[in-house]
C-alpha positions in Angstrom: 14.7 20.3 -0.9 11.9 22.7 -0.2 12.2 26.4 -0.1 10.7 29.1 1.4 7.1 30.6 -0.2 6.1 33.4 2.5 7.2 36.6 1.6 8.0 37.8 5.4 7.8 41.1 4.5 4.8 41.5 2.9 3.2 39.7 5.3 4.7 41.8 7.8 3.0 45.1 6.1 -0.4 43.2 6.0 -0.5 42.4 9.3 0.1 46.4 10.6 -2.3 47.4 8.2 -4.6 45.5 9.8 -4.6 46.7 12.6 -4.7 49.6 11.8 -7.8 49.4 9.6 -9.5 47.8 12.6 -8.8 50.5 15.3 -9.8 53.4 12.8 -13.4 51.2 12.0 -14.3 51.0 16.0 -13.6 54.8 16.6 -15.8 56.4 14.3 -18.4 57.7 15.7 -20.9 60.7 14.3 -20.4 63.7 17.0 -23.5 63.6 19.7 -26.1 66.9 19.4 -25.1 69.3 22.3 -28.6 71.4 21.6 -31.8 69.8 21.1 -34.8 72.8 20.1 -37.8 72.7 21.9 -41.0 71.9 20.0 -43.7 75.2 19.9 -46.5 74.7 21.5 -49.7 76.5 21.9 -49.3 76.6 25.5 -47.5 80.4 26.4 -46.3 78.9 29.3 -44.6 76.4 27.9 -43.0 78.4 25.5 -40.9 80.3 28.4 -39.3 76.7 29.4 -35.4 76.2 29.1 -34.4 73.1 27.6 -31.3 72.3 29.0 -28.8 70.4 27.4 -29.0 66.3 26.3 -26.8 64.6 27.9 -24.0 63.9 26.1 -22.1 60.3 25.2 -19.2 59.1 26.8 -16.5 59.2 23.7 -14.6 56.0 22.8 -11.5 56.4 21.8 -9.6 56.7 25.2 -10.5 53.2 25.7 -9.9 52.2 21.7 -6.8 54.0 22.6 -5.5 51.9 25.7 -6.0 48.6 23.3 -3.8 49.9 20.6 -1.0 50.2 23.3 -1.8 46.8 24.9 -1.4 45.1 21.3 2.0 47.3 21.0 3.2 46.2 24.5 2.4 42.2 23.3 4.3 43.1 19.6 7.3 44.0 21.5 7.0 41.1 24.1 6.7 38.3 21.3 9.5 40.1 19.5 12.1 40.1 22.3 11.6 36.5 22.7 12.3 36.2 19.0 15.2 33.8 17.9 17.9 34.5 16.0 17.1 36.2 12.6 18.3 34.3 9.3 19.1 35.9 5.9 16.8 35.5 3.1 17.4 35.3 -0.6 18.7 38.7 -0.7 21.1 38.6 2.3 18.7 40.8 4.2 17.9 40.0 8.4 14.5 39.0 8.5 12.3 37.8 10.8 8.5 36.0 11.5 7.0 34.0 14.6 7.2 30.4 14.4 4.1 30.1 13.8 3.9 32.2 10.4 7.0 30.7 9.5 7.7 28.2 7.0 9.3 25.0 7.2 11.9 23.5 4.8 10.9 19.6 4.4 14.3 17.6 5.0 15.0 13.6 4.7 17.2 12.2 7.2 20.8 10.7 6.2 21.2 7.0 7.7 24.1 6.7 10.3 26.1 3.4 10.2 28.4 1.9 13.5 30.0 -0.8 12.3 33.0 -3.1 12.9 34.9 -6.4 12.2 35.6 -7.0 8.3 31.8 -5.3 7.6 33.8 -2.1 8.3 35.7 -2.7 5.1 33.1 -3.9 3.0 33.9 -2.9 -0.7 29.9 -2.9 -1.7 27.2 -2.8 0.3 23.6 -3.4 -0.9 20.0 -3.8 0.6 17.4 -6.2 -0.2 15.2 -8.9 1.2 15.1 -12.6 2.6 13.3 -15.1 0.1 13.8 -19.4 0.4 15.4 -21.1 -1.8 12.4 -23.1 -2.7 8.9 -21.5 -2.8 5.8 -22.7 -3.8 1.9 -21.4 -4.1 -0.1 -25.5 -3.9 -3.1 -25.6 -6.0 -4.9 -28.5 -7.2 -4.8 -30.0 -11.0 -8.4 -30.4 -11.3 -11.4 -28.1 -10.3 -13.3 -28.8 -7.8 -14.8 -27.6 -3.9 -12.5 -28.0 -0.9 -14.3 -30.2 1.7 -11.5 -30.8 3.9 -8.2 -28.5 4.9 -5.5 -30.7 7.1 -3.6 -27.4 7.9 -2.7 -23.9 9.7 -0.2 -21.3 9.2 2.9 -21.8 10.4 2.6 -26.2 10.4 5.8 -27.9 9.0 4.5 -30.8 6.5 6.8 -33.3 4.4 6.5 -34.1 0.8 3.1 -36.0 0.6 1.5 -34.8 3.4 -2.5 -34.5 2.3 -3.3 -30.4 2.7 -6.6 -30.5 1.4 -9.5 -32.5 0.1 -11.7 -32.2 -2.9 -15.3 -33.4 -2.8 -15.0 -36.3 -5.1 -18.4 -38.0 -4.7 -18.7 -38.5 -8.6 -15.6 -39.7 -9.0 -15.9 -42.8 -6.3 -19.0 -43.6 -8.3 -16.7 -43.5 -11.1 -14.1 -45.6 -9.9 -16.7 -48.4 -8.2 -18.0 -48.8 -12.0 -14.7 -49.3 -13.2 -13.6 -51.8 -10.4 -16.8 -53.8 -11.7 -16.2 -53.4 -15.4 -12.6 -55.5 -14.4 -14.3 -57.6 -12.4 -17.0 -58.3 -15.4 -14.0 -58.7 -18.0 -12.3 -60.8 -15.3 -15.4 -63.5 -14.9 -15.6 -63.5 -19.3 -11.8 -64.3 -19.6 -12.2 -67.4 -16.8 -14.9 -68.4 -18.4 -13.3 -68.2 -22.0 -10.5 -70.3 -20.8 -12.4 -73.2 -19.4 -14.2 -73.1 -23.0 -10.7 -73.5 -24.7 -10.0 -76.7 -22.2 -13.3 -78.1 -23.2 -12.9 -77.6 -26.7 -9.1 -78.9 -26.7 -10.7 -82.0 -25.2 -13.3 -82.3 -28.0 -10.6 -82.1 -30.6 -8.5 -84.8 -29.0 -11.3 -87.0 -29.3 -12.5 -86.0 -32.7 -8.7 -86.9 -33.5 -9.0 -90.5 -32.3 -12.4 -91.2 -33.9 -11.4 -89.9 -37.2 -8.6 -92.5 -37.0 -10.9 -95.2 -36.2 -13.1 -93.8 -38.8 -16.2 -93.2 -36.2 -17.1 -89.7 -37.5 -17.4 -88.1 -40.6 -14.3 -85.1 -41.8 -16.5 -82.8 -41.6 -17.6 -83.1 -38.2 -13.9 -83.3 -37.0 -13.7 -80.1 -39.0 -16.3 -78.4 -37.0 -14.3 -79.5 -33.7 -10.9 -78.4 -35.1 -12.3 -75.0 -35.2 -14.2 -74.9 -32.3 -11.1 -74.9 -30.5 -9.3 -72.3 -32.7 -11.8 -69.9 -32.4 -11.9 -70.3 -28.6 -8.5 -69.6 -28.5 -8.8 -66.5 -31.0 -11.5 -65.5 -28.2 -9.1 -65.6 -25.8 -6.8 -62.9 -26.8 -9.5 -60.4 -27.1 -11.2 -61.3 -23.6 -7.5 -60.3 -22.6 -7.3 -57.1 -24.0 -11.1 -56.1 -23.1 -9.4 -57.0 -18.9 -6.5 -54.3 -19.8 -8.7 -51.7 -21.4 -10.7 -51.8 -18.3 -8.1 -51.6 -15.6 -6.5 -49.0 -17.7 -9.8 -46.8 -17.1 -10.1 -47.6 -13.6 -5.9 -46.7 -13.3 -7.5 -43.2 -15.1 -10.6 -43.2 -12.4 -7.6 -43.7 -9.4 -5.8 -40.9 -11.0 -8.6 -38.7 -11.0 -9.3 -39.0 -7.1 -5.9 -38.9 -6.5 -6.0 -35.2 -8.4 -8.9 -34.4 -5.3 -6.1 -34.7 -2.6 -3.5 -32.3 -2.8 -0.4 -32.9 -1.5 3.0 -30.9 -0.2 5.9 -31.2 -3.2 8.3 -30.7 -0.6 9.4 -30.8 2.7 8.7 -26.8 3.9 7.0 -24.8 6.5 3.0 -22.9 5.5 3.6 -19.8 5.1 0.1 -19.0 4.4 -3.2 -20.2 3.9 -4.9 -19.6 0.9 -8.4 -20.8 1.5 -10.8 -22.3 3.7 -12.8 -25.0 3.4 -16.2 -24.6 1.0 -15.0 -22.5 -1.4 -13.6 -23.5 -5.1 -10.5 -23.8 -6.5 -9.1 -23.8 -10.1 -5.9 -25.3 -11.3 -4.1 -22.1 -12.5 -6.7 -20.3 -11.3 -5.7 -16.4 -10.2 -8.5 -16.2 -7.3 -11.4 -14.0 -6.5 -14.8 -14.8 -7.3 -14.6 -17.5 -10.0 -12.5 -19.8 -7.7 -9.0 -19.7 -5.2 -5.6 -20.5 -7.3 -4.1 -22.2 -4.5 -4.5 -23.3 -1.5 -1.6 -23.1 0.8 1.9 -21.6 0.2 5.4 -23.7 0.6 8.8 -22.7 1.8 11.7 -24.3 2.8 13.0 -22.1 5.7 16.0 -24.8 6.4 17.8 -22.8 3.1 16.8 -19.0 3.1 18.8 -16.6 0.3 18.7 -12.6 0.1 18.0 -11.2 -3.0 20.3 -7.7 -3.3 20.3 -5.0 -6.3 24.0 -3.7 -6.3 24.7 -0.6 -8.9 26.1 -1.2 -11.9 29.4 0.4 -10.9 30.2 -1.8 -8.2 28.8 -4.7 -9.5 32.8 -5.2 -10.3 33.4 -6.3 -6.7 31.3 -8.8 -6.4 32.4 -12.4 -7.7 30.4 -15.8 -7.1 31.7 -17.6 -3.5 32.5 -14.5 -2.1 32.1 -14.3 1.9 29.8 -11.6 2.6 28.5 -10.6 6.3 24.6 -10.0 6.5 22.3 -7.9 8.9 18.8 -8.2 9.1 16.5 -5.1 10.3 14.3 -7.7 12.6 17.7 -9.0 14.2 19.7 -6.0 15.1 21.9 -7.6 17.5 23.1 -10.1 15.2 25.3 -10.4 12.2 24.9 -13.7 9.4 27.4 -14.9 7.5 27.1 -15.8 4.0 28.4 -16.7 0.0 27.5 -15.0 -3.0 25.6 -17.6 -4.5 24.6 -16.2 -8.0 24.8 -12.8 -10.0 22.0 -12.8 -12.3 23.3 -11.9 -15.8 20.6 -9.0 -16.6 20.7 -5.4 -15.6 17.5 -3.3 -14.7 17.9 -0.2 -16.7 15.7 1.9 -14.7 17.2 1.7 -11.6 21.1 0.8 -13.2 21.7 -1.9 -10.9 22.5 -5.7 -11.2 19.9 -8.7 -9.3 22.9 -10.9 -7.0 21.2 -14.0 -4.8 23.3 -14.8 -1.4 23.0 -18.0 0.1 22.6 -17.0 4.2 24.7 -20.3 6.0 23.7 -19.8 9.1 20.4 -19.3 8.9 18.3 -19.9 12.2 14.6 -19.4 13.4 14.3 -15.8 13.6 14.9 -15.6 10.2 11.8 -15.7 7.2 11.1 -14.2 3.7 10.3 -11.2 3.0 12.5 -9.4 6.1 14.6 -6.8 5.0 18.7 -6.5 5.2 21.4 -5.3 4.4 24.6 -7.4 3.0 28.4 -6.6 2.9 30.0 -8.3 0.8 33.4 -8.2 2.0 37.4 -8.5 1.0 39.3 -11.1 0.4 41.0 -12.0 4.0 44.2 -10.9 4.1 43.6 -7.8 1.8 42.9 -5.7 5.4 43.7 -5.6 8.6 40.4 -6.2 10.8 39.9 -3.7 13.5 37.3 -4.8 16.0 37.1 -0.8 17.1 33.2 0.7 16.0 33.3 2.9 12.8 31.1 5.3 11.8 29.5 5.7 7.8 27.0 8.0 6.6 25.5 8.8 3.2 28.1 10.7 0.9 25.3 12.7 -0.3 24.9 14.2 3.2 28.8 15.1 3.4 30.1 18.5 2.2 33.9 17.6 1.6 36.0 20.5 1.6 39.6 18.6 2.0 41.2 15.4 2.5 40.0 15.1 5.7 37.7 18.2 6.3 34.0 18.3 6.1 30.4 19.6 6.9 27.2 17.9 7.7 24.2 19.4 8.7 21.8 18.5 11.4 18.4 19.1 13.0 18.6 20.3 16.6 16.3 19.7 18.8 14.5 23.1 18.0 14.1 21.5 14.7 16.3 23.9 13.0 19.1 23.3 10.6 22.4 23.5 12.4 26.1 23.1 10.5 29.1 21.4 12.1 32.5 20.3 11.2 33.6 17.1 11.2 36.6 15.3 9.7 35.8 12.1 7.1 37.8 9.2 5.6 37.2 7.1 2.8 34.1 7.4 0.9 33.5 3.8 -0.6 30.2 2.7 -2.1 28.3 6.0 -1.6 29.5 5.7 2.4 31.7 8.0 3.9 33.4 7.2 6.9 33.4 9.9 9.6 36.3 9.9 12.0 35.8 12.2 14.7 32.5 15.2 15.0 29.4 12.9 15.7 28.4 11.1 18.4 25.9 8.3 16.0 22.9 9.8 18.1 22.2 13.1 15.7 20.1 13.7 12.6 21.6 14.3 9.8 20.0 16.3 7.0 20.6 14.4 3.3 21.1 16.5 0.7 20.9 19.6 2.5 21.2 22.3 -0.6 19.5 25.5 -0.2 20.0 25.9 3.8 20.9 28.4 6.0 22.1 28.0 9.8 19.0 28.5 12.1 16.6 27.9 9.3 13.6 25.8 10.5 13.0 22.2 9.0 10.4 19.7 8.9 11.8 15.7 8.9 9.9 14.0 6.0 10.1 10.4 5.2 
């Protein structure tokens, strides 16, 4: 809270010696000559003249005069319109214009109206809306986007082609692979109809031998004709399947130049446009775009909460909680706790929980803030459908069970106190039962203040 850094009276001094310092350096004047001598001359005649008197100057200081009393009458005006004086440090009365006066910086308390079971909430938390599934789409290979299939805002299914590589290189890559097949393909034919013809040569050389028409050497040299043909044929195979295997490696590589959605989702933004490169992994900026579009699947939406460590008690996995999102005032979600995350932020003492939103419709996206009740087991309370009031326990000066002070800013913008009676304080909210209307502003923290005092609101 600020203070006060004018010292009023001081200021106060300066001013009236101000003025008068002013008024005293416009009235002085050197006294006007009320003789002037006549000069001698030879002339006798001239020497008899009477010189009469100069003229003298009008003297100032009736008028000087007549503006001291004007400023006096205007003191007195401004200081019968004054408002009511304040005590300073000291206890004394002072008093300064508005305008030489200043202003304590303030930050407003937030006023709650709620009702139902979010009335009884036993820990209430803010955070914001995030899907369930996410993702930033890049590509796996490097390359130049020639072609972008999408907008913001389209809904795509898993498959759906986003964007298109230039892949010129890489159809010449896959046409000479498709003909290195084809090549092995022709040899292997060819190798078999060798192996018929030489199986046909050995039959005969069989027959002949038995008839004793050729020598053993040439039925030798057809006996391994046909085994080396065969031999021959086992390679030819394996040359076809190293080949389709590299042009299964050239598919895979244009395949990498499409890039597809992983999921069924909704754009939620466009990453780049068409021209510019892209790198798998890739961060952006001038070496190349990271991704290209960005997933989510806003059919299962979650709110990600910090709840303090002291509370973080209350909470237990499945429990029903009730949700209301800033962009949807007139609405209330229901929802399940859906995770706690087992690791505390030390900086900030609170505990990371994830809630599932059920009923989730299309007003809803990431990134909107809320605020989530997470809410007693039914039967624990009766629920009241009447409107109840909470405000910031920090903004509550609690004198009694039920007695208590706020303080507001008026619409002079000056600190005013008034009573009011509270209820339970739960989760840093205290309810207040009777004393505000929901429509005033309360000043948070208000230390250091005095009734009257003037404020500024600050963020």
């Amino acid at each position: 809270m600020g203070k006060r850094s004018i010292d009023y009276d001081g200021s106060l001094r300066s001013l009236q010696v101000f003025l008068v310092y002013s008024v005293l350096m416009t009235v002085k004047d050197p006294p006007p000559a009320n003789v002037r001598l006549a000069t001698a001359k030879p002339d006798a005649l001239a020497s008899l003249r009477i010189e009469r008197d100069a003229p003298r100057k009008r003297r100032r200081w009736p008028m000087f005069l007549l503006l001291l009393l004007a400023i006096g009458a205007a003191a007195g005006y401004v200081m019968s319109k004054r408002p009511l004086p304040f005590g300073d440090k000291l206890g004394r009365s002072t008093w300064m214009p508005d305008i030489m006066q200043n202003r304590v910086d303030v930050g407003l308390a937030s006023i709650e109206v709620q009702k139902g079971r979010s009335a009884d909430a036993v820990v209430v938390a803010t955070g914001y809306l995030r899907s369930h599934r996410q993702a930033g789409i890049g590509a796996r290979t490097p390359g130049r986007i020639n072609v972008i299939t999408f907008e913001e805002g389209d809904e795509v299914k898993k498959g759906d082609v986003l964007a298109e590589l230039d892949h010129k290189d890489l159809d010449a890559s896959l046409a000479a692979s498709a003909a290195s097949v084809a090549k092995a393909e022709a040899v292997l034919a060819e190798q078999v109809i060798l192996i018929r013809q030489a199986e046909a040569d050995k039959i005969r050389a069989v027959k002949l031998r038995q008839g004793r028409s050729i020598s053993e050497s040439e039925y030798d040299q057809s006996r391994f004709t046909h085994e080396s043909a065969v031999a021959r044929l086992d390679s030819l195979r394996a040359d076809v399947d190293l080949m389709k295997a590299q042009m299964r490696q050239s598919e895979q590589l244009l395949e990498n130049m499409f890039i597809r959605a992983p999921f069924d989702g909704t754009v939620i933004s466009k990453d780049a446009e068409e021209g510019e490169s892209i790198l798998p992994g890739g961060t952006g900026g001038n070496s190349g775009r990271g991704s290209v579009a960005t997933i989510a699947d806003l059919d299962h939406l979650e709110i990600e909460c910090d709840v303090q460590e002291g509370f973080i008690s209350r909470v237990r996995p499945d429990q029903q909680v009730d949700i209301a999102v800033d962009a949807v005032p007139d609405k209330k979600y229901h929802g399940i706790v859906a995770k706690i995350i087992p690791m505390g932020d030390r900086a900030r003492a609170t505990i990371k929980v994830r809630v599932s939103i059920v009923d989730a419709d299309s007003l809803l996206f990431p990134e909107m803030s809320g605020t989530v009740f997470f809410l007693p087991e039914r039967g624990e309370v009766v629920v009241s459908e009447e409107p109840r009031m909470f405000c910031e326990s920090k903004s509550v000066d609690q004198r009694g069970d039920t007695e208590a002070y706020v303080w507001i800013v008026d619409e002079d913008d000056r600190a005013q106190q008034i009573a009011v009676e509270a209820g339970e304080t739960r989760d840093d909210r205290t309810e207040i039962l009777a004393g505000l209307s929901g429509r005033e502003r309360i000043i948070v923290d208000p230390s250091d203040l005095e009734p009257g005092m003037p404020v500024r609101v600050v963020d």
